[in-house]
C-alpha positions as CSV (number, residue, x, y, z in Angstrom):
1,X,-11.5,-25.2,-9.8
2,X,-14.4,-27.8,-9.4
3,X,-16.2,-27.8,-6.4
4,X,-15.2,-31.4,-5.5
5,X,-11.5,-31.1,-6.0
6,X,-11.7,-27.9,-3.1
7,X,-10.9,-27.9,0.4
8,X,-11.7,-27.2,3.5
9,X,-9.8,-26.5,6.7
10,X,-11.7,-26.1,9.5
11,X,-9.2,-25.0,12.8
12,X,-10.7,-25.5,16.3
13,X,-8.1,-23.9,18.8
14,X,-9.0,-25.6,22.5
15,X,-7.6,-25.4,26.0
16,X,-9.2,-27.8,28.9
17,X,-12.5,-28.5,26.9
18,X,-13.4,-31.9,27.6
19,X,-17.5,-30.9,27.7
20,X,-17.3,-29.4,24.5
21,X,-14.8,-31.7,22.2
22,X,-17.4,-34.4,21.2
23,X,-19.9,-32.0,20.7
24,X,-18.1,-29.7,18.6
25,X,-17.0,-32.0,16.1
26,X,-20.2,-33.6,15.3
27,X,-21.8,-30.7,15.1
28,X,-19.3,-29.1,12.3
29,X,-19.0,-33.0,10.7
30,X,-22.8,-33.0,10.2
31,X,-23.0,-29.0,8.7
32,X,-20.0,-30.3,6.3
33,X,-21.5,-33.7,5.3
34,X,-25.1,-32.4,5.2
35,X,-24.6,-28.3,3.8
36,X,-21.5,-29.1,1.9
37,X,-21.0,-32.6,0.8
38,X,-19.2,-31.5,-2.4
39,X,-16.4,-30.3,-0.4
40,X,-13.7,-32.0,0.4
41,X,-12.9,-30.7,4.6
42,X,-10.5,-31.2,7.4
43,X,-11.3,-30.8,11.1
44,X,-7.7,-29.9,12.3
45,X,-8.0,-29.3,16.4
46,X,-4.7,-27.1,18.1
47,X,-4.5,-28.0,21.8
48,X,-3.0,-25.4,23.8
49,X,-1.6,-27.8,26.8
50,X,-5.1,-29.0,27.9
51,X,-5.0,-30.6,31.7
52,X,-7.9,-32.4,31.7
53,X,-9.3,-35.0,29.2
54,X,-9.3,-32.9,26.2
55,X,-6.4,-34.6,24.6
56,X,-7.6,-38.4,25.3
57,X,-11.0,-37.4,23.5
58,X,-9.1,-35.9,20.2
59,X,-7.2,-38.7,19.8
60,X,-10.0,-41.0,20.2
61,X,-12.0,-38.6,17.4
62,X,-8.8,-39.0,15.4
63,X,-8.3,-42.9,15.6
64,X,-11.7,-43.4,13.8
65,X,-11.8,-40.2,11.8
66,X,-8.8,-40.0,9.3
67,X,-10.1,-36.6,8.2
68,X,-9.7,-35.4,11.7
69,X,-5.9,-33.8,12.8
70,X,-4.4,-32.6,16.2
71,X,-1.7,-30.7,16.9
72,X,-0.7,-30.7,20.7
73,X,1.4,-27.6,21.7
74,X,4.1,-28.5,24.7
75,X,2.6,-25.3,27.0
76,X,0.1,-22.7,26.6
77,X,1.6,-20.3,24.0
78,X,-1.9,-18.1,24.3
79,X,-5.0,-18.4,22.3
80,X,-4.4,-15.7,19.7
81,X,-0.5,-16.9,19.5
82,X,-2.2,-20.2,19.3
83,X,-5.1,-19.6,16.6
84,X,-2.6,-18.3,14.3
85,X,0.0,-21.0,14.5
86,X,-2.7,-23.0,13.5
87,X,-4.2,-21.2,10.5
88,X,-0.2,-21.1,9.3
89,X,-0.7,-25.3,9.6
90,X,-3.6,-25.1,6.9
91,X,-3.3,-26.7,3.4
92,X,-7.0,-26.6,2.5
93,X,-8.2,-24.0,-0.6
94,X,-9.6,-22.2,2.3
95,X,-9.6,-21.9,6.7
96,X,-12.6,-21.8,8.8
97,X,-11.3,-20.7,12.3
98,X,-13.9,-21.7,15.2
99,X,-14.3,-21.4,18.8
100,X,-14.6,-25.2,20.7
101,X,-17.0,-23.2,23.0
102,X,-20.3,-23.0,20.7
103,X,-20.2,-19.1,21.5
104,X,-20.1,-19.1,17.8
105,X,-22.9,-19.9,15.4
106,X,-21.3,-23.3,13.7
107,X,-24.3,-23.2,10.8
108,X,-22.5,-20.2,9.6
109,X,-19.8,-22.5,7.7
110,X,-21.8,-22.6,4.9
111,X,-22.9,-18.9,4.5
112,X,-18.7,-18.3,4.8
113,X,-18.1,-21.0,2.2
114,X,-20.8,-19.2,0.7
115,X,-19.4,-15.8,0.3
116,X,-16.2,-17.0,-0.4
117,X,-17.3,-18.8,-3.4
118,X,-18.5,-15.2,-4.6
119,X,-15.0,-14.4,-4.6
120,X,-14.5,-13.0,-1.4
121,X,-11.2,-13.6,0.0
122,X,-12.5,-13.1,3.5
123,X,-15.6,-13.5,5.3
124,X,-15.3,-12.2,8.5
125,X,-18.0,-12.5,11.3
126,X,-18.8,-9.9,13.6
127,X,-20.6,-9.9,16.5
128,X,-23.6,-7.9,16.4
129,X,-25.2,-8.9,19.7
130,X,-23.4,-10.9,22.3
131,X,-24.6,-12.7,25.6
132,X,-21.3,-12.2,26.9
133,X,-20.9,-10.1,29.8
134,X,-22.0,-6.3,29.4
135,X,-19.6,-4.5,31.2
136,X,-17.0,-6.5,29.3
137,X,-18.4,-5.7,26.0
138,X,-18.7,-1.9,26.7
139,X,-15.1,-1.6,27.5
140,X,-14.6,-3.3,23.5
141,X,-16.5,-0.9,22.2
142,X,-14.8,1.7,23.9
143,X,-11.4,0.5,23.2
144,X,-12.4,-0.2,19.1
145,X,-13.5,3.6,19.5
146,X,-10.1,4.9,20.7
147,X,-7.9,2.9,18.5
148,X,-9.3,3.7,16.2
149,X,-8.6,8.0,16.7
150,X,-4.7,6.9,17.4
151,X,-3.9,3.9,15.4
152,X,-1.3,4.5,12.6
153,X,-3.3,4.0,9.3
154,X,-4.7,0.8,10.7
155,X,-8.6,0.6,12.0
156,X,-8.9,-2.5,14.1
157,X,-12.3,-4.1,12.7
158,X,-14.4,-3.9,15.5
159,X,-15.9,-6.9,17.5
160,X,-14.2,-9.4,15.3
161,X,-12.5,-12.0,17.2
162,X,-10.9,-14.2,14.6
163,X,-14.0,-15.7,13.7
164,X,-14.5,-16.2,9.6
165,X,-12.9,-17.5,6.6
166,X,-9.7,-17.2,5.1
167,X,-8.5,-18.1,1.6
168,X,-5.5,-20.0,0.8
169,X,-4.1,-16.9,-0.6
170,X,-4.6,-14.7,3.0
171,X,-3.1,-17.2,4.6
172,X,0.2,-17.9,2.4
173,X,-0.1,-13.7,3.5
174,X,0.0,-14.3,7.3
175,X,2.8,-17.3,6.8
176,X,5.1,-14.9,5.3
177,X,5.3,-12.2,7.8
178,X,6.8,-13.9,10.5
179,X,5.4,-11.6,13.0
180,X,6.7,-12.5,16.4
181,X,3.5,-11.4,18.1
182,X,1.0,-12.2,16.1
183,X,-2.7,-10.7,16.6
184,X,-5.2,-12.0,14.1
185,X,-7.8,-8.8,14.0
186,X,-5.3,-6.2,13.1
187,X,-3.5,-8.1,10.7
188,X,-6.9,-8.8,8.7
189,X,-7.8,-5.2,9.1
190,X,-4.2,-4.1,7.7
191,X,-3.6,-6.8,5.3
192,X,-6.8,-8.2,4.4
193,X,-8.7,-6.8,0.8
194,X,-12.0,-7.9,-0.6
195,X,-13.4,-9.1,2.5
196,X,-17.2,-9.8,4.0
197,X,-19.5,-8.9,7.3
198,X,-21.1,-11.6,8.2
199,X,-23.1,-10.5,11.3
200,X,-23.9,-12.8,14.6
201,X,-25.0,-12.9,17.7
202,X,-22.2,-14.5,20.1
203,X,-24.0,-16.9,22.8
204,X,-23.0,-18.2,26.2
205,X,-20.3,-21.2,26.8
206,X,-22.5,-24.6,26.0
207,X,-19.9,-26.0,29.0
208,X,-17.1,-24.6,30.9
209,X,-16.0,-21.7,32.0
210,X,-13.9,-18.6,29.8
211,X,-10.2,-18.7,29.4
212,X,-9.8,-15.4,28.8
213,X,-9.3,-13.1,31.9
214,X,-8.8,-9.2,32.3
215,X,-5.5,-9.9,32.2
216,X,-5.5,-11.3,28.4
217,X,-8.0,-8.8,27.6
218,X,-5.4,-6.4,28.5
219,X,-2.5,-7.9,27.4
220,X,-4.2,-8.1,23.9
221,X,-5.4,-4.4,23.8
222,X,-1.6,-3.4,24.6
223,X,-0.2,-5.4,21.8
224,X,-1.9,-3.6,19.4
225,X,-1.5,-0.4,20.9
226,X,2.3,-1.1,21.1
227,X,2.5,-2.2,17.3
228,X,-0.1,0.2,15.7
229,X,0.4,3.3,17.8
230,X,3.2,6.0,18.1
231,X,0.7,8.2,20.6
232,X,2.4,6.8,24.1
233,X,5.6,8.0,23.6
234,X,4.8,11.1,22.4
235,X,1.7,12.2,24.6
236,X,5.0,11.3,27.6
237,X,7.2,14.0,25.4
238,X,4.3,16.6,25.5
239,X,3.0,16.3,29.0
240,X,7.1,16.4,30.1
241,X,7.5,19.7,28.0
242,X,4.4,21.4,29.4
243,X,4.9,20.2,33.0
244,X,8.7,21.5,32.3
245,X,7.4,25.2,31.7
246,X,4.3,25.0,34.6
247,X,7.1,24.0,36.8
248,X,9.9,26.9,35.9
249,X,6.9,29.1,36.3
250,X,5.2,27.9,39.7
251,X,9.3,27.9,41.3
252,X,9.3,32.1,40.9
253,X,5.7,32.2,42.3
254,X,7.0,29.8,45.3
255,X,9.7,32.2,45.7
256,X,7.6,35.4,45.7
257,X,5.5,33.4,48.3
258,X,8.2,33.2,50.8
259,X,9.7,36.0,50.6
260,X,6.5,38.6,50.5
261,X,3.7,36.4,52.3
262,X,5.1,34.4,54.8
263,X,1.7,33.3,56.0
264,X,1.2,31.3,52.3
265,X,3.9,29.5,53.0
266,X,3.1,26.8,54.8
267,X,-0.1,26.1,52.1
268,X,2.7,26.4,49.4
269,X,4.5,23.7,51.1
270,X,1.1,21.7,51.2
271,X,0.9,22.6,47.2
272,X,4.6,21.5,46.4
273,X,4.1,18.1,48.7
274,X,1.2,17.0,46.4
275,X,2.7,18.4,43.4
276,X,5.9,16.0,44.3
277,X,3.4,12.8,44.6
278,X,1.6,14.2,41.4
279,X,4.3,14.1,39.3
280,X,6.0,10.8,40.6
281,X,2.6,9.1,40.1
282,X,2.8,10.6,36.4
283,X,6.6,9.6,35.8
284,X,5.6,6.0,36.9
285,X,2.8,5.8,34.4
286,X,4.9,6.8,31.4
287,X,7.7,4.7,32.9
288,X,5.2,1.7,32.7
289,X,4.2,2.8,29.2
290,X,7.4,2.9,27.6
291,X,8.0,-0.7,29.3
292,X,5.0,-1.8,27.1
293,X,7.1,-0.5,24.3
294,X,10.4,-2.1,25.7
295,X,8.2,-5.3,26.1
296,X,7.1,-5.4,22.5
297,X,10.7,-4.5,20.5
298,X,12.3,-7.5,23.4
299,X,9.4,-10.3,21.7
300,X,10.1,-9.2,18.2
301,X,14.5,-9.2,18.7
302,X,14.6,-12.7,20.4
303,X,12.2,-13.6,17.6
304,X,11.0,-17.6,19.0
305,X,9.3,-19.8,17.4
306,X,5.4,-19.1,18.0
307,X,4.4,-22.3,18.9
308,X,6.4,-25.7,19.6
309,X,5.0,-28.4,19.4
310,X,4.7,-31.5,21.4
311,X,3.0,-33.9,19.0
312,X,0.5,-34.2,15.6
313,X,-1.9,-36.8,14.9
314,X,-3.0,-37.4,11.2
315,X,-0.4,-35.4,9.2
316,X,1.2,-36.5,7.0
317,X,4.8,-36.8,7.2
């Protein structure tokens, strides 16, 4: 296909960033028009329920820019719920998904078209270094490390956030699946072939503060452990089995106790007390677990929509 008869998406998922919108856009406009001018492109923005003036500034971007699009969820469906929606929206020969937050090196468009034009079908970017919090990106490394020793056949890429291109063809992939919960990283990493690092180094917010809190951060990692894991379930099994047998043995040693040497009883009873607490601390845990589980068959059987929407700006009808 020539060059000029391609297209570009490029999907900018936002929630409350009024001090980045303006920016944002003509940053990527002037990369496109001045690193890519043979390309055809769309800037398609996906507000998830903004409350302050983020809305008012895309549709002011979209009244004078017809290659500018909005889609404006009716409530916070969640960034990665969001971000996928949106890439499922895309009509372009290829989708550039972005960050409104500038955390993300925007000159990399072109090294993705770039790659792409190689024949890679995705060019993922991975962050190298980051400016992020430390303690925050310890515990990712961490958590990339252990998923990937009990995931099922699937190794989560690591320190990929969503950031990268996708061809037309990936994403006809992740439009098909209906997946109820979707998570971007581990359906690239189990669905995604001929794919490219692209290495960065993720910066501070240019304004604002982070929407994503422990919580999400958590949220996210039990997702994917939920979907791509069999280990909770049956590390509960085991630990019940062995506990069973340690139990049935400690009850006849109880019982010598009493009977033979009265004066251990009373530390027995100090034994079986914490022993009790033990093991309903324990119980609650895998209880809590297999709600996770619970949690994650309950999305997938009432199967909703992943995003409604409130309003679009641009489409075409």
């Amino acid at each position: 296909m020539n060059v000029r008869n391609k297209k570009i998406n490029i999907l900018i998922p936002c929630y409350n960033e009024e001090g980045n919108i303006l920016d944002i856009y003509n940053t990527v406009k002037d990369i496109l028009d001045k690193k890519l001018p043979s390309y055809n492109y769309e800037i398609i923005f996906i507000d998830n329920f903004s409350t302050d003036t983020t809305r008012i500034l895309i549709r002011n971007i979209c009244d004078r820019d017809p290659k500018v699009k909005a889609i404006f969820n009716i409530r916070n469906f969640g960034s990665a719920t969001s971000s996928y929606y949106g890439i499922c929206q895309t009509t372009g020969d290829c989708t550039i998904l972005l960050s409104a937050d500038f955390q993300e090196p925007i000159e990399l468009i072109s090294t993705f078209v770039n790659e792409w034009e190689k024949g890679y079908k995705l060019v993922i970017g991975i962050k190298h270094k980051s400016k992020e919090n430390p303690i925050k990106r310890q515990l990712r490394t961490l958590y990339y490390k252990l998923f990937k020793k009990i995931s099922e056949n699937v190794d989560q890429i690591e320190h990929f956030d969503g950031f990268g291109l996708y061809d037309k063809s990936f994403v006809d992939v992740m439009r098909n699946l209906h997946e109820p919960t979707p998570y971007i990283k581990t359906i690239v990493a189990e669905f995604g072939s001929k794919h490219k690092y692209v290495y960065y180094t993720q910066q501070r917010r240019k304004s604002g503060k982070s929407h994503i809190s422990w919580y999400t951060l958590y949220d996210d990692a039990m997702l994917t452990f939920t979907t791509y894991t069999k280990i909770g379930p049956r590390i509960a099994v085991l630990v019940g089995f062995i506990i069973s047998i340690i139990s049935f043995g400690l009850f006849f040693l109880y019982l010598i106790i009493k009977l033979i040497y009265w004066d251990l009883f009373i530390i027995g009873q100090a034994l079986l007390i914490i022993g009790m607490v033990f093991l309903g601390a324990l119980q609650l845990f895998f209880i809590g677990l297999l709600g996770e589980y619970v949690m994650s068959i309950n999305a997938r059987v009432m199967n909703r929509p992943l995003v409604i929407e409130e309003e679009r700006i641009n489409f075409e009808e």
